[in-house]
N, CA, C and O atoms as CSV, one atom per row, in Angstrom:
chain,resi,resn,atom,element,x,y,z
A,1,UNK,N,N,-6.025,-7.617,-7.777
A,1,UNK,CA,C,-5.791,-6.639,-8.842
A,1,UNK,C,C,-4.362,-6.788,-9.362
A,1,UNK,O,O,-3.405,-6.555,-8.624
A,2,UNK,N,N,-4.185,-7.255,-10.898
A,2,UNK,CA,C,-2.970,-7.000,-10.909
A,2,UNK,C,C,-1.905,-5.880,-11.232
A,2,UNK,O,O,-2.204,-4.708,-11.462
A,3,UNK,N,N,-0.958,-6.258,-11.222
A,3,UNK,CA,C,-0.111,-4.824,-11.807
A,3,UNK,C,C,0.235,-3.805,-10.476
A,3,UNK,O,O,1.129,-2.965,-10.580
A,4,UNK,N,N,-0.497,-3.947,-9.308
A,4,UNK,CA,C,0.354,-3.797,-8.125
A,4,UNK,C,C,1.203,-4.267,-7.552
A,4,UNK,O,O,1.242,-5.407,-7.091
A,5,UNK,N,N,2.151,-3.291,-7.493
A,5,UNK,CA,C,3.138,-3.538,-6.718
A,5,UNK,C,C,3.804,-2.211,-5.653
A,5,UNK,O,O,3.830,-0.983,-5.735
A,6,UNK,N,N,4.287,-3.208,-4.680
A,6,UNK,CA,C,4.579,-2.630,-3.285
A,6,UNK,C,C,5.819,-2.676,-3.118
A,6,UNK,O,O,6.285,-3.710,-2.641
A,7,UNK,N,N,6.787,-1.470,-3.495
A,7,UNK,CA,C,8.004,-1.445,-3.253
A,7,UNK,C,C,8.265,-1.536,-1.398
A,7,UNK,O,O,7.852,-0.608,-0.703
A,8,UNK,N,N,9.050,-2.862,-0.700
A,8,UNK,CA,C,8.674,-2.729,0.950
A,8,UNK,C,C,10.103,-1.624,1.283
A,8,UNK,O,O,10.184,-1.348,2.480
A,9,UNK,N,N,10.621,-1.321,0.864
A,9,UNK,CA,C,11.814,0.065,1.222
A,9,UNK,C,C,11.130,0.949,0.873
A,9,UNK,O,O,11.290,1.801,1.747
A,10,UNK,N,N,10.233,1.448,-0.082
A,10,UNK,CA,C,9.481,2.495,0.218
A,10,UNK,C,C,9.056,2.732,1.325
A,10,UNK,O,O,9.524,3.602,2.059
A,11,UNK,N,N,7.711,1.681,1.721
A,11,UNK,CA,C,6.687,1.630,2.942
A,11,UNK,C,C,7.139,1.563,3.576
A,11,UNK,O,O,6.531,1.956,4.572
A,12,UNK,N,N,8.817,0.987,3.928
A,12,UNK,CA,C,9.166,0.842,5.920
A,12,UNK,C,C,9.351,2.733,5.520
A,12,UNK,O,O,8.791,3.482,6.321
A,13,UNK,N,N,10.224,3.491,4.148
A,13,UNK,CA,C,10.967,4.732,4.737
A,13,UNK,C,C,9.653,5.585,5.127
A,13,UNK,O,O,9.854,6.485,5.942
A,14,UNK,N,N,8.096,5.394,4.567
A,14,UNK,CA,C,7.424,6.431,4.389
A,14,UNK,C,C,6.383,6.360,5.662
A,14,UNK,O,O,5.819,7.329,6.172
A,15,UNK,N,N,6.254,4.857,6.089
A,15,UNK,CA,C,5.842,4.675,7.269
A,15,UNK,C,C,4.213,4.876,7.193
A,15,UNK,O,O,3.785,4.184,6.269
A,16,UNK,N,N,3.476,5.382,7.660
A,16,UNK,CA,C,2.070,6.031,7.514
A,16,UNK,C,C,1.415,6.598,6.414
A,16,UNK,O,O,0.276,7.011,6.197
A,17,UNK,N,N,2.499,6.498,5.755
A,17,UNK,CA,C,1.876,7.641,4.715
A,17,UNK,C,C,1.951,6.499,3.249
A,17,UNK,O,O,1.927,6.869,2.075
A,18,UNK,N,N,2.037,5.192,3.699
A,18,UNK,CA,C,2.011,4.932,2.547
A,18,UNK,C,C,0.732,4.582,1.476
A,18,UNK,O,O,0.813,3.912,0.447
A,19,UNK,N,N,-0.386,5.201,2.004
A,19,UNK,CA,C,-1.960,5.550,1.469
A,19,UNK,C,C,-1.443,6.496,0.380
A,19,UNK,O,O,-1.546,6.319,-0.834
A,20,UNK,N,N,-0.997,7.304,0.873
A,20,UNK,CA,C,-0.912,8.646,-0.204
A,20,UNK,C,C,0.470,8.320,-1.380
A,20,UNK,O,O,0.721,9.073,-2.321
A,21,UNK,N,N,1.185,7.150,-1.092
A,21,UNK,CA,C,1.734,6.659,-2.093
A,21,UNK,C,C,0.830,5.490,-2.870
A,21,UNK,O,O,1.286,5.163,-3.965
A,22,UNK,N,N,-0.049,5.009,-2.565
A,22,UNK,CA,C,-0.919,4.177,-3.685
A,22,UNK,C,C,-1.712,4.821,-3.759
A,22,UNK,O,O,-2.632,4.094,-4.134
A,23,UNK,N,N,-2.359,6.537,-3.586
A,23,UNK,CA,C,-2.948,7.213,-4.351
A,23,UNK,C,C,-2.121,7.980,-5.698
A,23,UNK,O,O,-2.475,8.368,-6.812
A,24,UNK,N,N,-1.071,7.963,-5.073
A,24,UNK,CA,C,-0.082,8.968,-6.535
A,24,UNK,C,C,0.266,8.026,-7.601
A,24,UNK,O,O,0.620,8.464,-8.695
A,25,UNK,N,N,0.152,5.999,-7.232
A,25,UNK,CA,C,0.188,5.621,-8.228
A,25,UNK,C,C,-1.248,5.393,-8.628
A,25,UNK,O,O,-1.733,4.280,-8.428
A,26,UNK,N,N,-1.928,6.295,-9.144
A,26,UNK,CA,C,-3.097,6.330,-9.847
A,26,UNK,C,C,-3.689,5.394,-9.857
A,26,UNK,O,O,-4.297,5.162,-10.903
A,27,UNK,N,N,-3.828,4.251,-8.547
A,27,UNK,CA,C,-5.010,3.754,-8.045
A,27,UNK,C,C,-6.300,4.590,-7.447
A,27,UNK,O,O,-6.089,5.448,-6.589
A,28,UNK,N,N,-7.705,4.314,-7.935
A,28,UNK,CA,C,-8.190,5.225,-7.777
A,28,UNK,C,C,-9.364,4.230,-6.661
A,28,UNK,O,O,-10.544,4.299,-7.005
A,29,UNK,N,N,-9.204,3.788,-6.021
A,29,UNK,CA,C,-10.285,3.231,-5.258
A,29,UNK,C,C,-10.715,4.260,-4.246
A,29,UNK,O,O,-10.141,5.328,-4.032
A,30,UNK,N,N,-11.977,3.732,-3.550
A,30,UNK,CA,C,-12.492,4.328,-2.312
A,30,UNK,C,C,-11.669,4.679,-1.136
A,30,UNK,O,O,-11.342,5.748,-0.621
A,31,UNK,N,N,-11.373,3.078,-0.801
A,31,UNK,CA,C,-10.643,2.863,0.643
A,31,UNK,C,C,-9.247,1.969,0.237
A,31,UNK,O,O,-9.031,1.227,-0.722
A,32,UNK,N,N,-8.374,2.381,1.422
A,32,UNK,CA,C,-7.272,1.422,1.242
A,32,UNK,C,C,-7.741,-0.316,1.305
A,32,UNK,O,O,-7.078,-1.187,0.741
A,33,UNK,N,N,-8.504,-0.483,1.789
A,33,UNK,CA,C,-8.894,-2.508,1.685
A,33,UNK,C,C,-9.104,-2.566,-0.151
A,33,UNK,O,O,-8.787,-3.599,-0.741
A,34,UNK,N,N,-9.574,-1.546,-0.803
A,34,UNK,CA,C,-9.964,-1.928,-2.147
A,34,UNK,C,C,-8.516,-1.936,-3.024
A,34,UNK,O,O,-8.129,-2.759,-3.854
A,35,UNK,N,N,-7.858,-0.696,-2.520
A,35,UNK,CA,C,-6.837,-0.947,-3.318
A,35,UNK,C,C,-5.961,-1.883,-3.265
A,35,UNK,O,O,-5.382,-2.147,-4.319
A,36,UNK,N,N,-5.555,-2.774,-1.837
A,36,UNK,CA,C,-5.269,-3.551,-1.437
A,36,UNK,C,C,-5.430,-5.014,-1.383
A,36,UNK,O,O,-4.591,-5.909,-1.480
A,37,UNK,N,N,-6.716,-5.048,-1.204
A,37,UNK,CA,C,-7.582,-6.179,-1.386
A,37,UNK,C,C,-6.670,-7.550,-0.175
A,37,UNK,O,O,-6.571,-7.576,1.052
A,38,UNK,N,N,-6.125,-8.578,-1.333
A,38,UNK,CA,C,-5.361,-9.420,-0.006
A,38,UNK,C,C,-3.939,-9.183,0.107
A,38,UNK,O,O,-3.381,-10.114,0.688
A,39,UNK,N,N,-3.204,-8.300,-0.234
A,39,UNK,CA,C,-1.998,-7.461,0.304
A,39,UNK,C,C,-2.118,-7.087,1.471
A,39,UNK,O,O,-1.124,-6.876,2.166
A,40,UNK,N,N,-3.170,-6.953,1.852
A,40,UNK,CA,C,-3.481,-6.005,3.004
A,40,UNK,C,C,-2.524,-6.330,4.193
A,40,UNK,O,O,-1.978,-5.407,4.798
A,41,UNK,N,N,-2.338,-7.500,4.496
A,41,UNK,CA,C,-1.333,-8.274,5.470
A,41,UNK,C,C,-0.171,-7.859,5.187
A,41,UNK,O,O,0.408,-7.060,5.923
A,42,UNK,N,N,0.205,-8.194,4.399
A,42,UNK,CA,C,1.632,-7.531,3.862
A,42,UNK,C,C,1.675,-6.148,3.781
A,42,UNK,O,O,2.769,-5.594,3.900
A,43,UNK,N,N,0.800,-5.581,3.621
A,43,UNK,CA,C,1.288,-3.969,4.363
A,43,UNK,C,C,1.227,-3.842,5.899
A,43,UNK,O,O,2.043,-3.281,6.630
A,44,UNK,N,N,-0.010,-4.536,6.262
A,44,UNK,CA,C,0.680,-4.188,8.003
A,44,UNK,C,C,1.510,-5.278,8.668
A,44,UNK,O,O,1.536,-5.440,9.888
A,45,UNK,N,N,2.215,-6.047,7.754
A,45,UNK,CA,C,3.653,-6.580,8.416
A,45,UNK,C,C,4.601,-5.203,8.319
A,45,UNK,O,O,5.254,-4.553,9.136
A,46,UNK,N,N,4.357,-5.117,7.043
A,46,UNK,CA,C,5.780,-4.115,6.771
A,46,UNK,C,C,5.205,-2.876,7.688
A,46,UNK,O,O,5.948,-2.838,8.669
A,47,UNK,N,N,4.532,-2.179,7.764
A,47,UNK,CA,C,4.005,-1.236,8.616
A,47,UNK,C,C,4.669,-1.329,10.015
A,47,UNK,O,O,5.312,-0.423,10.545
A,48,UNK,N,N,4.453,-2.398,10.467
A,48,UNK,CA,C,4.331,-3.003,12.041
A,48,UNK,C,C,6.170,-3.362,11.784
A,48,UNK,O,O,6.935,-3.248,12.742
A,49,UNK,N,N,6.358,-3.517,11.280
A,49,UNK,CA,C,8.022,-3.964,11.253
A,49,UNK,C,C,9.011,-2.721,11.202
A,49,UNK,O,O,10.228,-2.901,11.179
């Protein structure tokens, strides 16, 4: 999908919660894998880091 983007100083400060920050950017998918798709790694590096 394009036009996402993942600020990673957001996600390390917000930690867990960064679902409810790619819901406020008015991605509207089901589940986090959709909004994500193959990012998905790259959020749980930064997650896990």
């Amino acid at each position: 999908m394009a036009g996402i983007f993942f600020d990673a100083e957001k996600l390390k400060k917000s930690g867990k919660n960064y679902r409810i920050t790619l819901q406020t950017a008015k991605h509207k998918a089901k589940t986090f894998d959709e909004v994500v798709g193959k990012q998905k790694s790259l959020i749980e590096v930064i997650e896990g880091g």
